[in-house]
C-alpha positions as CSV (number, residue, x, y, z in Angstrom):
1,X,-4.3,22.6,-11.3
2,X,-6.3,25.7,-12.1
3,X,-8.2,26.4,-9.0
4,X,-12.1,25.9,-9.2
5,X,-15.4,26.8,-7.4
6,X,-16.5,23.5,-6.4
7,X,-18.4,22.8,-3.3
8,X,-16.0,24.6,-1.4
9,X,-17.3,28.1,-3.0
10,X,-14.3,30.3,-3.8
11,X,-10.8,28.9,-2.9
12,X,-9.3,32.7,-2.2
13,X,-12.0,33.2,0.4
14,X,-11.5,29.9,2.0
15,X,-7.9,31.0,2.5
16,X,-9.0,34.5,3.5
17,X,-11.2,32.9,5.8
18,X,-9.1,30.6,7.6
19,X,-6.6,33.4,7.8
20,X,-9.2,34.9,9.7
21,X,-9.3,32.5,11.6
22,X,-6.3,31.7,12.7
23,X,-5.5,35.8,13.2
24,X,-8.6,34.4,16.3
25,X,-6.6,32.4,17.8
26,X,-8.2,29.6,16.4
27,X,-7.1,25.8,18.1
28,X,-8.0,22.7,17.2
29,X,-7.0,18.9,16.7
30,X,-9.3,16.9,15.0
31,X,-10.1,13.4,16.6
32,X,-12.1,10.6,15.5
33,X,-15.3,10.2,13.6
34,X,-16.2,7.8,16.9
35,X,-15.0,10.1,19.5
36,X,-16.3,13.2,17.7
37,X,-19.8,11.5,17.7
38,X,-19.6,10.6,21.1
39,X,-18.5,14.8,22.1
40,X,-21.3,15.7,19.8
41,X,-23.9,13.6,22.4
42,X,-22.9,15.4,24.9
43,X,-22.5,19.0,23.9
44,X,-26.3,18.6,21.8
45,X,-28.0,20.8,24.2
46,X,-25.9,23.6,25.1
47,X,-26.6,27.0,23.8
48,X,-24.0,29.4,21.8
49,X,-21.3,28.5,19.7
50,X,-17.7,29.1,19.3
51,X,-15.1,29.4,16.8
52,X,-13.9,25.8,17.6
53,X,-18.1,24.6,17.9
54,X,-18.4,25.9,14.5
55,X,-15.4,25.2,12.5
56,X,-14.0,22.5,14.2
57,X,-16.8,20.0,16.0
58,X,-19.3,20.8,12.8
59,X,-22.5,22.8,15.0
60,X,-25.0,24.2,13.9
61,X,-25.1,27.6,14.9
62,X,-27.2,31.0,14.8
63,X,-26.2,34.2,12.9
64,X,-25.0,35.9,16.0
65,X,-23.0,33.6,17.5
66,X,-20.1,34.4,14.4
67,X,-18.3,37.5,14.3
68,X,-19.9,39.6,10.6
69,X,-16.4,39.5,9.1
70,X,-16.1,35.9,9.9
71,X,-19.6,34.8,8.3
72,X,-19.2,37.3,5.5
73,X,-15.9,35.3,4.2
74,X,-17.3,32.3,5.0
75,X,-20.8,33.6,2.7
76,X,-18.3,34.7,0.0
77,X,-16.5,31.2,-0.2
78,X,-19.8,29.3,-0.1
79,X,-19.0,27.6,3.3
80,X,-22.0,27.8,5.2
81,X,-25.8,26.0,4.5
82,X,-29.2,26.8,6.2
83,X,-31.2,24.0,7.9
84,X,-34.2,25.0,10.8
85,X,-33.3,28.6,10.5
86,X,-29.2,27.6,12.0
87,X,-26.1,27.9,9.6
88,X,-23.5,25.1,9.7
89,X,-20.6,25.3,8.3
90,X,-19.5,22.8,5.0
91,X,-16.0,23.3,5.7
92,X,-13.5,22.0,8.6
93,X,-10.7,23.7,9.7
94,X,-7.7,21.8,11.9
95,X,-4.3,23.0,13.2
96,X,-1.3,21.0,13.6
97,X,2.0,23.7,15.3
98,X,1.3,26.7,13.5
99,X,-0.5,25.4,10.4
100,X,-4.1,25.6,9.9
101,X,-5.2,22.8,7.1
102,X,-9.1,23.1,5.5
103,X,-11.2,19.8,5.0
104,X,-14.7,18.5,5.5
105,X,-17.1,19.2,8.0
106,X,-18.4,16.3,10.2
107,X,-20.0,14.1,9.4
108,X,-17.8,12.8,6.4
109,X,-19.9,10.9,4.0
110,X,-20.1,12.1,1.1
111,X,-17.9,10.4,-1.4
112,X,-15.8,13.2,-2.4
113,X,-15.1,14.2,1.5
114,X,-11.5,15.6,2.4
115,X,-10.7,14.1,5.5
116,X,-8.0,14.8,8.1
117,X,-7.6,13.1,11.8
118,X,-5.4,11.3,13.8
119,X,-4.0,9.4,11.3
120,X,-2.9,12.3,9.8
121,X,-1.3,14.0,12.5
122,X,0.5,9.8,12.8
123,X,1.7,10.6,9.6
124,X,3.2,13.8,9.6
125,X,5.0,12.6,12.7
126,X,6.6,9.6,10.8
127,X,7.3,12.0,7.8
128,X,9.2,14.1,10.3
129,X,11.2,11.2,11.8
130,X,12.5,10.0,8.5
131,X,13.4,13.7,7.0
132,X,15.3,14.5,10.5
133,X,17.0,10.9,9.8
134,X,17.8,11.9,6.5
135,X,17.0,15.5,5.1
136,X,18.7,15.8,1.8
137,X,15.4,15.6,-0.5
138,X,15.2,17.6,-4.0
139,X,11.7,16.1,-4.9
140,X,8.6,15.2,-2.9
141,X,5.9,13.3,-4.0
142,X,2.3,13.0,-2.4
143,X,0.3,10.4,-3.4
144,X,-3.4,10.2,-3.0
145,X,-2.8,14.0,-1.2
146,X,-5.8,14.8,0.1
147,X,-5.9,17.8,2.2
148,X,-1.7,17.9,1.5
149,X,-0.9,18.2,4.8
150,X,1.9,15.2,4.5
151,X,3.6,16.8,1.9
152,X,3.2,20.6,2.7
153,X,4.6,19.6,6.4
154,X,7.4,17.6,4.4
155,X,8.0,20.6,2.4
156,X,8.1,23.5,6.2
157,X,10.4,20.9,7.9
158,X,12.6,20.5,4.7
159,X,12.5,24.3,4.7
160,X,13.3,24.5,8.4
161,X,16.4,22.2,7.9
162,X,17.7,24.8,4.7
163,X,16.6,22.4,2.1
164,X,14.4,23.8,-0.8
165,X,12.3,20.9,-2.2
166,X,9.8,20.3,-5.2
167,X,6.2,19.5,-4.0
168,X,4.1,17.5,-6.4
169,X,0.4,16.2,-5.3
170,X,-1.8,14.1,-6.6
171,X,-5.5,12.9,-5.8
172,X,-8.3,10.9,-7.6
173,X,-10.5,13.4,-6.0
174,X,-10.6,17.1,-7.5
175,X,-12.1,18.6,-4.4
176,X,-9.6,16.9,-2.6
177,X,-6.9,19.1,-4.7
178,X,-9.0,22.4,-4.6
179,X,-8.2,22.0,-0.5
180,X,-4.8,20.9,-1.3
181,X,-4.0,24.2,-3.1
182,X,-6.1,26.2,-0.5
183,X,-3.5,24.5,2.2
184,X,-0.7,25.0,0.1
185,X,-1.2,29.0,0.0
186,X,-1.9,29.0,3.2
187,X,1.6,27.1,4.1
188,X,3.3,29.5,1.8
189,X,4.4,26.6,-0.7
190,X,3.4,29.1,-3.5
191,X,4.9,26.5,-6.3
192,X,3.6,23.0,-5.2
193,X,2.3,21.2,-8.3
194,X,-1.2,19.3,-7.8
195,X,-2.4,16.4,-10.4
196,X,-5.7,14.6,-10.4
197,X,-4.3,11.3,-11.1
198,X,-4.6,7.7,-10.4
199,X,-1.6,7.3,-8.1
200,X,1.4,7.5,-10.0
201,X,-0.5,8.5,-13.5
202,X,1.6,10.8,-15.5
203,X,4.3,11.3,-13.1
204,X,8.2,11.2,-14.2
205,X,10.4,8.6,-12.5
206,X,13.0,10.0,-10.1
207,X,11.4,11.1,-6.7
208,X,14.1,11.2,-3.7
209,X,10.7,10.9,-1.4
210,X,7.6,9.5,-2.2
211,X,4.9,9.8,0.9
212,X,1.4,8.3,0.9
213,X,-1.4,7.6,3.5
214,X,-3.8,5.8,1.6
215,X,-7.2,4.4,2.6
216,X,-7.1,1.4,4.5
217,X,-10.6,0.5,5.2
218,X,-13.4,-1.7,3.6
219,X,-16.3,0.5,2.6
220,X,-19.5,-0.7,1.4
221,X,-20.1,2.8,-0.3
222,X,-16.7,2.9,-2.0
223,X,-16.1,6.5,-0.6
224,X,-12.6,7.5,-1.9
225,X,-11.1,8.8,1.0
226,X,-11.9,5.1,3.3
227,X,-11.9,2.9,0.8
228,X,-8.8,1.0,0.1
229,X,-9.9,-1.6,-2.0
230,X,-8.1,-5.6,-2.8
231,X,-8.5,-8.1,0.4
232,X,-9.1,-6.2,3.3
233,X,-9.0,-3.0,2.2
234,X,-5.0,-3.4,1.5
235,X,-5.2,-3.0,-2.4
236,X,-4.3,0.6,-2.6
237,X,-1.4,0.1,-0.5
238,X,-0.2,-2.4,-2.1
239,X,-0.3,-0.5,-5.5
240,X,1.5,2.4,-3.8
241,X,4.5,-0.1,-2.9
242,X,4.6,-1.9,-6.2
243,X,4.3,1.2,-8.7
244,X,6.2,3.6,-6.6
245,X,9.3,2.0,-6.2
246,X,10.1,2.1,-9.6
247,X,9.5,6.1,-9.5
248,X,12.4,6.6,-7.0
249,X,15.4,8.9,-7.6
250,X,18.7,6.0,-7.2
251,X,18.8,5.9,-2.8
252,X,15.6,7.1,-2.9
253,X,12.7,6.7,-0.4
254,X,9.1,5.5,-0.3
255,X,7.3,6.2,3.4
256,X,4.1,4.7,3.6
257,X,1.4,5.2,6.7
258,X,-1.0,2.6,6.3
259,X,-3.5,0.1,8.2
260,X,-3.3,-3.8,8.4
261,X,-5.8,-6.7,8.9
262,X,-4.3,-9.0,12.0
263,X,-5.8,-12.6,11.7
264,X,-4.4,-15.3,13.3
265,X,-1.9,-13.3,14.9
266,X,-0.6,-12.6,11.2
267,X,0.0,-9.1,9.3
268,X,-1.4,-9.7,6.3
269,X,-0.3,-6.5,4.6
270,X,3.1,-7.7,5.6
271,X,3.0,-10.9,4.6
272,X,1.5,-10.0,1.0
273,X,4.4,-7.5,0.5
274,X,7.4,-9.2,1.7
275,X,8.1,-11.8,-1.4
276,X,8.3,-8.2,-3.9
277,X,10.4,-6.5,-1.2
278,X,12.7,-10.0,-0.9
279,X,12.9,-11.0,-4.3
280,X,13.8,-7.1,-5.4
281,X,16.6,-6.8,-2.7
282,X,15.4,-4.0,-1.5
283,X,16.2,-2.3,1.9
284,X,13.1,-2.0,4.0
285,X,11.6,-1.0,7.5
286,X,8.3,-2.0,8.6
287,X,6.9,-1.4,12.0
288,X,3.5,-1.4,13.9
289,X,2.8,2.3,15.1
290,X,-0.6,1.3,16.8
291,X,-1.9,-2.1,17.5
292,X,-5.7,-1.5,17.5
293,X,-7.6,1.4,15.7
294,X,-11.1,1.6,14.1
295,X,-12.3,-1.0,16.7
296,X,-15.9,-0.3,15.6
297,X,-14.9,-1.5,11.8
298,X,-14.8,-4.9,13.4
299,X,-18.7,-5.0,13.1
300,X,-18.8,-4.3,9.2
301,X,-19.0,-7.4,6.8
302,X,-15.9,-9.4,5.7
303,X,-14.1,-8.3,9.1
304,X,-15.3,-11.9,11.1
305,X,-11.9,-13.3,11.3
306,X,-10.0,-9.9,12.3
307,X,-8.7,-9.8,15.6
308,X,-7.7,-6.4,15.3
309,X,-6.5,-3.6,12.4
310,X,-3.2,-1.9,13.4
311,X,-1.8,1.3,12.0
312,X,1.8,0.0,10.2
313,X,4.4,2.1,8.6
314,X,7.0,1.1,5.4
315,X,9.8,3.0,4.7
316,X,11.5,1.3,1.4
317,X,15.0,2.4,0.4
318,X,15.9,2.5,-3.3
319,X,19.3,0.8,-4.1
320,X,21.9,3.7,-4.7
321,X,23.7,4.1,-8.5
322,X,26.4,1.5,-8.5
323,X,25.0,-1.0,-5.9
């Protein structure tokens, strides 16, 4: 993907920016949208801002209170807007170790937002788990990307280990790859190769890893990066399961980070799954990696017979050549 101007002004200067940034000493983890509305009530009336008020909680902020470098990188790349006579920054910018990864600013509503959180950081941690399991990976495939953190920290810890991998990307979302490839220079994966795509769209058969943390959620807006369509918000994932395990290399494996409806003490993503998984033979691993997230979902329409939506994970194992 050639890089573009989109939104998020000019993609060098967003790197050149949160290189800046990070040459700071810039921290921080990105929590929830709930908890991150909550930190906002309190912190509303406090003068100044910081590095980590600007760039990371979303403030408002005056001229002053950024360093001239800072806000002149930020001008260039077309990150910062003008409301009352403050600046706010469009752009986020999160750390996970010694990576720094560019999204949206708070709040996220726009359809086209990038977004990054907790689940994120869930996710990387699973991916992590299963390449120290197993490590020998030519091909990595991230579907529905995003930011690209899952596959560019698939890609450093493959690195770390001696193993030199192929990234490929994809996203419905073309801002969503524009941040991708921003992240991607700044992780040094120089040769990652981003697609806008439905999914799978136009990829060859034959990835050793295929990662994806799709939307899980039922949105009344339809925003991309929440909505996960089908019954309960579950159609994406199962699409992921169903068309991407026919794109795996022989012994080959898919990890999916996803959420799941409980009613009636049931998994429903589970139980929809299972009969392919069964019928196809195919190895599997699914386990609950937190029992109750997005309590405040619970409210929306079509969630009245929920008890709860957990955060699941699926690792399926392609059969090996001669099995």
């Amino acid at each position: 993907m050639s890089p573009g101007e989109r939104d998020g002004g000019n993609l060098e200067a967003l790197r050149l920016l949160a290189g800046a940034l990070q040459t700071a000493g810039y921290r921080f983890t990105t929590v929830s949208p709930e908890s991150h509305r909550r930190y906002l009530q309190r912190r509303a009336h406090r003068a100044g801002a910081n590095l980590r008020d600007i760039f990371g909680w979303s403030l408002s902020f005056a001229p002053e209170d950024l360093s001239s470098d800072i806000r002149s990188l930020a001008e260039e790349a077309g990150a910062l807007t003008t409301s009352g006579g403050k600046l706010r920054s469009r752009v986020r910018f999160s750390t996970l170790g010694d990576s720094v990864y560019l999204h949206s600013a708070y709040p996220t509503l726009e359809p086209a937002s990038v977004f990054f959180g907790p689940d994120t950081y869930r996710f990387i941690s699973l991916i992590q788990r299963e390449l120290a399991a197993r490590p020998a990976v030519r091909r990595v495939v991230d579907i529905g990307c995003g930011s690209g953190a899952g596959g560019l920290e698939a890609i450093r810890a493959l690195r770390a280990m001696g193993q030199f991998a192929r990234l490929e990307m994809t996203d419905v979302n073309p801002r969503a790859l524009e941040y991708a490839t921003v992240n991607a220079r700044l992780a040094g994966v120089e040769d990652a190769e981003l697609r806008q795509a439905d999914l799978f769209a136009g990829l060859s058969p034959g990835a050793d890893l295929i990662i994806a943390n799709p939307p899980y959620l039922m949105d009344r807006e339809l925003r991309a990066y929440r909505h996960g369509g089908g019954s309960l918000g579950a159609g994406l994932s199962q699409r992921i399961v169903s068309e991407g395990v026919p794109m795996l290399a022989p012994g080959g494996r898919l990890v999916l980070y996803t959420g799941s409806v409980i009613v009636g003490g049931e998994d429903l993503l589970l139980a929809s799954l299972r009969p392919m998984l069964e019928r196809d033979r195919l190895e599997f691993r699914y386990a609950e990696l937190d029992p109750d997230v997005f309590a405040e979902e619970l409210d929306q329409p079509g969630y009245e017979g929920a008890e709860r939506i957990a955060v699941v994970s699926l690792v399926v194992e392609a059969p090996t050549e001669g099995r």
